[in-house]
C-alpha positions as CSV (number, residue, x, y, z in Angstrom):
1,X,159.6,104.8,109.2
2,X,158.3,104.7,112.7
3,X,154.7,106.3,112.6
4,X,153.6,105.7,115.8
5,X,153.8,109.5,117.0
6,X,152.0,110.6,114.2
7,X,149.3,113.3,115.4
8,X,146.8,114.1,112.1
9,X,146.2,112.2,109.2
10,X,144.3,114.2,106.7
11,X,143.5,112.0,103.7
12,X,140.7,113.9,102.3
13,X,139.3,115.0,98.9
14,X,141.0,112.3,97.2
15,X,139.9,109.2,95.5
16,X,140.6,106.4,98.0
17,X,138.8,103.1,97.5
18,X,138.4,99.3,99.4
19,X,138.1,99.3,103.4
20,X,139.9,101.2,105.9
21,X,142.6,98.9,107.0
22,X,142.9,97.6,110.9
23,X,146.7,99.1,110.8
24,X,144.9,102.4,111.4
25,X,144.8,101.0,114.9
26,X,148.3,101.3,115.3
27,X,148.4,105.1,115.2
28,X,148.2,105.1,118.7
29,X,149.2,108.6,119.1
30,X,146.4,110.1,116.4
31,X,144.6,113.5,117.1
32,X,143.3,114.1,114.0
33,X,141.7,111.2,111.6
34,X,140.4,113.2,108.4
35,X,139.3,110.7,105.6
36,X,136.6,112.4,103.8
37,X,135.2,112.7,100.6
38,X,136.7,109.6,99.2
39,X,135.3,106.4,97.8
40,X,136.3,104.4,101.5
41,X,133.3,101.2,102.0
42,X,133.2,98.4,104.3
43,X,133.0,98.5,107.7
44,X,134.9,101.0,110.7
45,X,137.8,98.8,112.1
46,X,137.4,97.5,115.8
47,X,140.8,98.7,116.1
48,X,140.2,102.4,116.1
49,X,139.4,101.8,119.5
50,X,143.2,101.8,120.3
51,X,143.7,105.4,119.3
52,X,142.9,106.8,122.4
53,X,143.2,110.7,121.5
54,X,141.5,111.5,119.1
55,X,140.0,114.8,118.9
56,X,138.6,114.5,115.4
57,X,137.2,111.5,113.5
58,X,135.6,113.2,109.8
59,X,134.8,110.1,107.7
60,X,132.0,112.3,106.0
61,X,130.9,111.4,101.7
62,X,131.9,107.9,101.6
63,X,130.6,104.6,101.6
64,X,130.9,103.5,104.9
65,X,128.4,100.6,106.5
66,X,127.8,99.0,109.3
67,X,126.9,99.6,113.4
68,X,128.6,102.4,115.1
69,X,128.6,100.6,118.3
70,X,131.3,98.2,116.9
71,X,134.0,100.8,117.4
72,X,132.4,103.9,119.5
73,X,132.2,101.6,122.9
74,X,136.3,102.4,124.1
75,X,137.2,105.4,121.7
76,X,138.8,108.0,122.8
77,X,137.3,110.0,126.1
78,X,138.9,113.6,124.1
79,X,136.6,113.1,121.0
80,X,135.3,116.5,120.2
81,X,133.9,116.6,116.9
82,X,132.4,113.1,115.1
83,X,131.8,113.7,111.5
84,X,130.2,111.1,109.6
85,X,127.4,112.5,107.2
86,X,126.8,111.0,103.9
87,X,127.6,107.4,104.5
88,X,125.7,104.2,104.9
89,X,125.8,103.3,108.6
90,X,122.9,101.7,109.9
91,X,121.2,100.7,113.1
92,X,120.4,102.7,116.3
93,X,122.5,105.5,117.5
94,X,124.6,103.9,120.3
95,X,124.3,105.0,124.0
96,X,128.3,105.4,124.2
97,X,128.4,108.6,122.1
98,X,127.0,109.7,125.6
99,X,129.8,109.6,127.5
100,X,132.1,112.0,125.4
101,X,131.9,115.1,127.6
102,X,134.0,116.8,125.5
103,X,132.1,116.4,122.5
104,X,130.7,119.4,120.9
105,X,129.8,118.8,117.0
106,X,127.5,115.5,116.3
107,X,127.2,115.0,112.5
108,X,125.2,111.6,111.6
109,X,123.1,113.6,108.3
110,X,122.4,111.5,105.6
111,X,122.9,108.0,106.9
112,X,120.3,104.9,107.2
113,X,120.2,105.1,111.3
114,X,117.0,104.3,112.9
115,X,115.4,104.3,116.3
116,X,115.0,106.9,118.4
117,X,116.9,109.8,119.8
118,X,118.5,108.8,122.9
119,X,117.3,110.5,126.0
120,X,120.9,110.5,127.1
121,X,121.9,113.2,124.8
122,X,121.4,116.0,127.4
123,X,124.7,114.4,129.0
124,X,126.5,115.5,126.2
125,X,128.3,118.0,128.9
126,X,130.3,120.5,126.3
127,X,127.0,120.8,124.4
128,X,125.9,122.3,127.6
129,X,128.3,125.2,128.5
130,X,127.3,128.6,126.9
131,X,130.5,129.0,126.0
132,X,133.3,126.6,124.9
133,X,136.4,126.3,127.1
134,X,138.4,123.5,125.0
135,X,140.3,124.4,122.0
136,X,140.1,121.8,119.0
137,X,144.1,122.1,118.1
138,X,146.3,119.4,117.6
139,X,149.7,120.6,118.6
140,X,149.6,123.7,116.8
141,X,147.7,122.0,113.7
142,X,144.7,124.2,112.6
143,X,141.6,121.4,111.0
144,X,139.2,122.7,109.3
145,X,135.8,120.5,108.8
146,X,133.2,121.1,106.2
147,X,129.4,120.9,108.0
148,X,126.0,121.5,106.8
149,X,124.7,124.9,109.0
150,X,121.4,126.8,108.2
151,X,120.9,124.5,104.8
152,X,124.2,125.6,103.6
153,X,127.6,124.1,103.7
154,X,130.6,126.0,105.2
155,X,134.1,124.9,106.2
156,X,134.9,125.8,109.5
157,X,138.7,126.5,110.7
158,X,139.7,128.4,113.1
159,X,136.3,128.8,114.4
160,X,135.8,125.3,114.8
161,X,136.3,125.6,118.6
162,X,133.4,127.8,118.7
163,X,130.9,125.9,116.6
164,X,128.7,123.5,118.8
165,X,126.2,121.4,116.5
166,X,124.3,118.4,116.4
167,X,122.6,117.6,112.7
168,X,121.1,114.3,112.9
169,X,118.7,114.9,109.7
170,X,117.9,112.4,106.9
171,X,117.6,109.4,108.5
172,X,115.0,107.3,110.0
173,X,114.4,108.3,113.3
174,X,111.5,107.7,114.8
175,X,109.8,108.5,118.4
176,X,109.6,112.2,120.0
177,X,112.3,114.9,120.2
178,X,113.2,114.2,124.0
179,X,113.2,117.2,126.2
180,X,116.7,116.3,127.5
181,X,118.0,118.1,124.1
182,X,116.5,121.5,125.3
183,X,119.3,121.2,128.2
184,X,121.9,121.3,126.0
185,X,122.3,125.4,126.4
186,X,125.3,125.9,124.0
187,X,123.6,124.3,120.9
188,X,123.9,126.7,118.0
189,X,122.8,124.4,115.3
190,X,120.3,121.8,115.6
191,X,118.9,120.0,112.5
192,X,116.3,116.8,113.3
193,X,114.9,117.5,109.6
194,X,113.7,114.3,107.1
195,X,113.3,112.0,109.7
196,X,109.8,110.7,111.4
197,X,109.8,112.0,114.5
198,X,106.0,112.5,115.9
199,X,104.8,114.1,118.8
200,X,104.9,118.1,120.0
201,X,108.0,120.7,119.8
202,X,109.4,121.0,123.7
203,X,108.0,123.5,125.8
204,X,111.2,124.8,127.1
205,X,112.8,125.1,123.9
206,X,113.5,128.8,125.0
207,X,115.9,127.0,126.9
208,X,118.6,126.9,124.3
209,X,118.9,130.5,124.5
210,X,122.1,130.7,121.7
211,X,120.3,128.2,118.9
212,X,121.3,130.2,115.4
213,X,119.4,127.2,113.2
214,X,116.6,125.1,113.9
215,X,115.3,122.8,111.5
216,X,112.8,120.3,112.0
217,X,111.0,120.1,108.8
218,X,109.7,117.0,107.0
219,X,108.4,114.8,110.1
220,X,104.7,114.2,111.8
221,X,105.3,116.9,114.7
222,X,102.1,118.2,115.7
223,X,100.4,120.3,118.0
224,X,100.9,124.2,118.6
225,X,104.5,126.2,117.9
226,X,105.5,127.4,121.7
227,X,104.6,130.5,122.6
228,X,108.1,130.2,124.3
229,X,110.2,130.1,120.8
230,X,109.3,133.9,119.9
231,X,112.5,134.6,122.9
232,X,115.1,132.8,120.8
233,X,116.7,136.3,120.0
234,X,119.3,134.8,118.2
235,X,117.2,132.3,115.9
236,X,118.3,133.1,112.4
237,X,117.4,130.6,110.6
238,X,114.3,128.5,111.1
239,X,112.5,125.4,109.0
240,X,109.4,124.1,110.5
241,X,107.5,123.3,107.4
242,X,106.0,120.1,106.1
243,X,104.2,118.9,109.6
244,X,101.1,118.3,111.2
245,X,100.9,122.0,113.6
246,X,98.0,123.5,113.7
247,X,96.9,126.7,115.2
248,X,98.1,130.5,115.2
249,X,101.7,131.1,114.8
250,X,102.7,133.4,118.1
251,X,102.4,136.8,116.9
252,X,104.5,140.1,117.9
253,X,108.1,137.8,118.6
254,X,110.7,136.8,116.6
255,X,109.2,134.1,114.3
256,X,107.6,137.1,112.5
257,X,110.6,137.8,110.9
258,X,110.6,134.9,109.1
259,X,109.5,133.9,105.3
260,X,106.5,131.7,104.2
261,X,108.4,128.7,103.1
262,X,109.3,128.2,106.8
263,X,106.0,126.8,108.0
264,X,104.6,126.0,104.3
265,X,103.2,122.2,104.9
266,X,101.2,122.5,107.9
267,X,97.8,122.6,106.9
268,X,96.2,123.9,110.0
269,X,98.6,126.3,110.8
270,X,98.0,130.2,110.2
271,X,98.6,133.2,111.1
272,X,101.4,136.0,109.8
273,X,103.7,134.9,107.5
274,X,101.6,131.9,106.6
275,X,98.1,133.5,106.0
276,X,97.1,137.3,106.7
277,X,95.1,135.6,109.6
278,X,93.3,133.1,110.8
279,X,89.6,131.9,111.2
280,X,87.6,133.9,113.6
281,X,89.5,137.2,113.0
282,X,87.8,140.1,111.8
283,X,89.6,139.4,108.4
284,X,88.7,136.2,106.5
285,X,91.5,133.9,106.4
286,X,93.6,134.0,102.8
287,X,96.8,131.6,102.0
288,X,99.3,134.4,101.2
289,X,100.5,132.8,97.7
290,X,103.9,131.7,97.8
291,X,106.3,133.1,94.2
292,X,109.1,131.6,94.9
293,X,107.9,128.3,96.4
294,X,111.4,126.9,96.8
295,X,111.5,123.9,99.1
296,X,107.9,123.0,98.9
297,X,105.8,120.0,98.9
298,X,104.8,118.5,95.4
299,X,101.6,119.3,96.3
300,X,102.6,123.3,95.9
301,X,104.4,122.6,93.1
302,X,101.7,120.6,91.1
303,X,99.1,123.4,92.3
304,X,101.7,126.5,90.9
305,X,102.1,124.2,87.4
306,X,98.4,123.8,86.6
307,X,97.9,127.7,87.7
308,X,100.5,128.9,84.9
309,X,99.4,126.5,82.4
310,X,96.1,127.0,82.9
311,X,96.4,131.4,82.6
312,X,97.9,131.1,78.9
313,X,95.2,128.5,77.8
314,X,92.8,130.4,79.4
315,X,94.1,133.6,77.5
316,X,94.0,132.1,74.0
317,X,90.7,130.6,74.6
318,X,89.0,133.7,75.5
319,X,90.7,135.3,73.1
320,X,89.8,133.7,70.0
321,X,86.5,132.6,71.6
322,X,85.5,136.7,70.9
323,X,88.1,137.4,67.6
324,X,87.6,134.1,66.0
325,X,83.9,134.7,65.1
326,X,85.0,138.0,63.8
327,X,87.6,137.2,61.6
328,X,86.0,134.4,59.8
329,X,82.3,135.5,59.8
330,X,82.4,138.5,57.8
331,X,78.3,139.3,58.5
332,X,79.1,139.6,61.9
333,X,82.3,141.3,61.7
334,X,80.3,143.7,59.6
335,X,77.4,143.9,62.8
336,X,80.1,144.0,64.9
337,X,82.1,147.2,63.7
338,X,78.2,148.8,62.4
339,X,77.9,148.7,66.1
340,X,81.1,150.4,66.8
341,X,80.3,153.2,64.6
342,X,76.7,153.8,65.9
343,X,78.2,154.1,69.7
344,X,80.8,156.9,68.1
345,X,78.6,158.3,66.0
346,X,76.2,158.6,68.8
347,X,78.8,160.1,71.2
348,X,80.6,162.8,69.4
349,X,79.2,162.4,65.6
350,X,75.2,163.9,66.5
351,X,75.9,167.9,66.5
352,X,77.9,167.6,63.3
353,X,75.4,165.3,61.7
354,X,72.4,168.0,62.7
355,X,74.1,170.7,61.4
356,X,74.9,169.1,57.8
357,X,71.6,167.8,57.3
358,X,70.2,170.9,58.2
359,X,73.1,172.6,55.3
360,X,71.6,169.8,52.5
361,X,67.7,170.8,53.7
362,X,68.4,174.5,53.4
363,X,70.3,173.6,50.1
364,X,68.1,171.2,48.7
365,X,64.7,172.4,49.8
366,X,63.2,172.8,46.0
367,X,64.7,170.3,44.0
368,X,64.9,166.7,44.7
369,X,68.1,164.9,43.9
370,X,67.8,162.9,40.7
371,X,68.5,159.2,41.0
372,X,70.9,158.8,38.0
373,X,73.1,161.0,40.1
374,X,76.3,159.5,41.2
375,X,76.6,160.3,45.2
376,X,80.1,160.5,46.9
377,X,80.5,159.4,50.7
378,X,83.3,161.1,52.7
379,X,83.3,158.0,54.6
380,X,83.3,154.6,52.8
381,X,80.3,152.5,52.6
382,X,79.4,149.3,51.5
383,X,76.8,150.6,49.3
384,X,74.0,153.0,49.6
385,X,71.0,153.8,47.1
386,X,68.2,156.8,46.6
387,X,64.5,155.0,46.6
388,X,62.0,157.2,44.1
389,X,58.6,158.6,46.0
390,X,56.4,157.9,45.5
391,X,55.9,155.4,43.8
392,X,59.4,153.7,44.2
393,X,58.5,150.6,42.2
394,X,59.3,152.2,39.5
395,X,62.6,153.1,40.1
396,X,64.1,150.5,38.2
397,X,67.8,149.9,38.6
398,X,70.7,152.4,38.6
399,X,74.3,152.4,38.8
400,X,76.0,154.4,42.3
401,X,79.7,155.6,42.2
402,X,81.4,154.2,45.6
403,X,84.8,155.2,46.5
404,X,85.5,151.3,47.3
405,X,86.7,148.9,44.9
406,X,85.1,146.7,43.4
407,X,82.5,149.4,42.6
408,X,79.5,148.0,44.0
409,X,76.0,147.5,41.7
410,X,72.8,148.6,43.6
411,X,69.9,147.8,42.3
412,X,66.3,149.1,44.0
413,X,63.4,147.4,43.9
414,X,60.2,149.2,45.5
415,X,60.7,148.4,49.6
416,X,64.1,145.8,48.5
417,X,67.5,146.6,48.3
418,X,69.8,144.2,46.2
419,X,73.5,144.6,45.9
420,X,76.5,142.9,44.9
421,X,79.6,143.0,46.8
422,X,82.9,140.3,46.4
423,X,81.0,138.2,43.8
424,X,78.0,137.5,46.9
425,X,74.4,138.9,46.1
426,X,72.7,139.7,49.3
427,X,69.3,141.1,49.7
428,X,67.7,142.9,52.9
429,X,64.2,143.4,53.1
430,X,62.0,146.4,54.4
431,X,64.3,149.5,54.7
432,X,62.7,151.6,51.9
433,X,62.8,155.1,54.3
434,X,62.7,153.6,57.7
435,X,66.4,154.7,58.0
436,X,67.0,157.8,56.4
437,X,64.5,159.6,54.3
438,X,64.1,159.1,51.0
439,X,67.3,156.6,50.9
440,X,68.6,153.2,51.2
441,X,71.4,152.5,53.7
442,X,72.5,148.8,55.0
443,X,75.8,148.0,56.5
444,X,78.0,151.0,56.6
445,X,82.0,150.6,56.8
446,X,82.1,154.2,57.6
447,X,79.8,157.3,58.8
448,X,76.1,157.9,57.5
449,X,77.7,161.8,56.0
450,X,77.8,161.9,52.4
451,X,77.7,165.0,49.8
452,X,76.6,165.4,46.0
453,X,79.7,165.5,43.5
């Protein structure tokens, strides 16, 4: 079968392996070369350069080497859309991709080519127009390419002819981002990102008027962001984080509308989104903190890991730091709560308390209350006793009915009072009537009200 008229060869999303052989050349007549997302190595054959229409060449996710020079010097004048992310080509970008004046997506993502950008870019013509006048058809045959747009991959079909972008990220580029690019007008995508470019943004950026994307993120850019970049009116998505820029970010334009994580990186940068302001404002200058820190440095994330391990720890420690000493040191869980019941007592217990003591003086004005008799609290207590005047040293030792159980064994002994409580004798000196008249009261579980039964 004669295949020398054959127009596309679409070949992708399969599981090709070994080298793409040199009787590709022979396909003299090929508008469309699609051989992505295979398992393709080795080296581009020279003799691509003897297909002298192509329109599209997408050689994207394989493993692909070599110089790009070998093949790119005589291709074909009609290229439109070069396609070869995710590979393992190396070297400089060559000069020749310049002279495709009909070339209007540049993908190179994700590849080990190094040097700079070359100044001759801006000659990229179709880049240029503000609109594109060429149709990527090949006799009627719709392609559709899969590229990487505002950090997202979408497959573009019969849009493709609209679609101008140059994506040049992950790589190892090196020098500054020459001000040629900023006459390519039509640009709606430009990603420079992961490389290590140095240097300032362009001043005339505003230039490309129709740029959707911009990403630049992860390089050693410096210096201010343009004032100039606030007129990109249609700038919808926008990554300038993880670079040297320092000062305010321009304020009242369109770079506003953006989140945080795009200018996260850049220590002395500030200014709304970034921080509330900067230094020298009337307002002191305050990181804004950023939740969903996706993207970030591993700086942020190291700082957001020790902050939420470091909250719960704090918690339990400051927790148990007050509770433990409570729950395993019964005298001063008892001080602790005895101090709890003074503050209520003191706030709404001291009418009530006047008024009964003045009911048991009216009621017990003549007679004293014997100290064999059994007294019943209407709160519990821990243990209570009645010291004999006046000469309490003879008291001896008598028997009180608690409502608390074990029953409790009180003994009185002149200015001492002993009791027993859970099998643990303590004894507290110097109460005798310093707390209530006439009576001995030490560690109370409840209220100091109590009545004769």
């Amino acid at each position: 079968m004669n295949y020398s008229q054959l127009r596309v060869l679409n070949l992708g999303s399969n599981h090709l392996t070994g080298n793409i052989p040199s009787s590709i050349g022979s396909l003299t007549a090929l508008l469309v070369l699609s051989l992505d997302k295979n398992n393709l190595s080795g080296d581009l054959p020279v003799s691509l350069q003897n297909c002298k229409y192509l329109m599209i060449v997408d050689f994207s996710e394989n493993h692909l080497s070599g110089s790009l020079s070998n093949w790119l010097g005589n291709s074909s004048v009609d290229l439109s859309a070069l396609v070869l992310r995710s590979n393992k080509f190396h070297g400089s970008i060559p000069q020749e991709i310049c002279h495709f004046n009909f070339l209007q997506i540049v993908d190179l993502a994700s590849n080990k080519l190094s040097g700079p950008i070359p100044r001759c870019f801006g000659n990229l013509s179709a880049m240029a127009e503000q609109s594109p006048t060429r149709t990527i058809i090949a006799s009627g045959w719709e392609e559709t390419v899969f590229l990487v747009t505002k950090g997202k991959e979408y497959e573009y079909g019969e849009m493709l002819s609209l679609v101008i972008s140059m994506d040049l990220s992950s790589n190892n580029l090196i020098g500054e981002i020459p001000k040629e690019l900023t006459g390519l007008y039509g640009v709606r995508f430009l990603n420079l990102s992961n490389n290590q470019l140095h240097g300032k943004i362009p001043e005339n950026i505003s230039a490309m008027k129709f740029l959707e994307s911009l990403d630049i993120s992860m390089n050693q850019l410096k210096g201010v962001i343009p004032q100039s970049m606030g007129t990109l009116t249609f700038l919808s998505y926008l990554n300038l984080s993880h670079n040297n820029f320092s000062g305010r970010i321009p304020s009242g334009t369109q770079l506003q509308s953006f989140g945080a994580l795009s200018f996260i990186g850049n220590r002395d940068l500030c200014g709304p989104p970034l921080t509330p302001s900067c230094s020298g404002d009337d307002t002191p200058l305050k990181p804004i903190p950023n939740v969903d820190d996706e993207g970030g440095g591993d700086g942020d994330w190291i700082d957001m890991k020790w902050f939420c391990i470091s909250v719960p720890l704090g918690f339990v420690v400051g927790f148990w730091g007050v509770v433990g000493p409570l729950a395993f040191n019964r005298a001063w869980r008892y001080a602790f709560f005895k101090y709890l019941d003074d503050i209520k007592y003191k706030l709404f217990g001291g009418g009530s308390e006047k008024r009964d003591s003045s009911t048991r003086a009216g009621a017990h004005s003549s007679k004293e209350l014997p100290l064999t008799t059994p007294i019943q609290f209407s709160m519990p207590l821990l243990w209570a006793g009645k010291v004999g005047d006046p000469n309490p040293s003879q008291a001896g030792a008598h028997r009180i009915s608690l409502p608390v159980k074990p029953q409790a064994l009180v003994g009185i002994d002149g200015q001492n009072c002993h009791y027993m409580f859970t099998t643990k004798v303590i004894t507290q000196s110097g109460f005798g009537s310093s707390l209530l008249p006439r009576t001995c009261v030490i560690l109370k579980a409840g209220v100091e009200r109590f009545k004769q039964t």
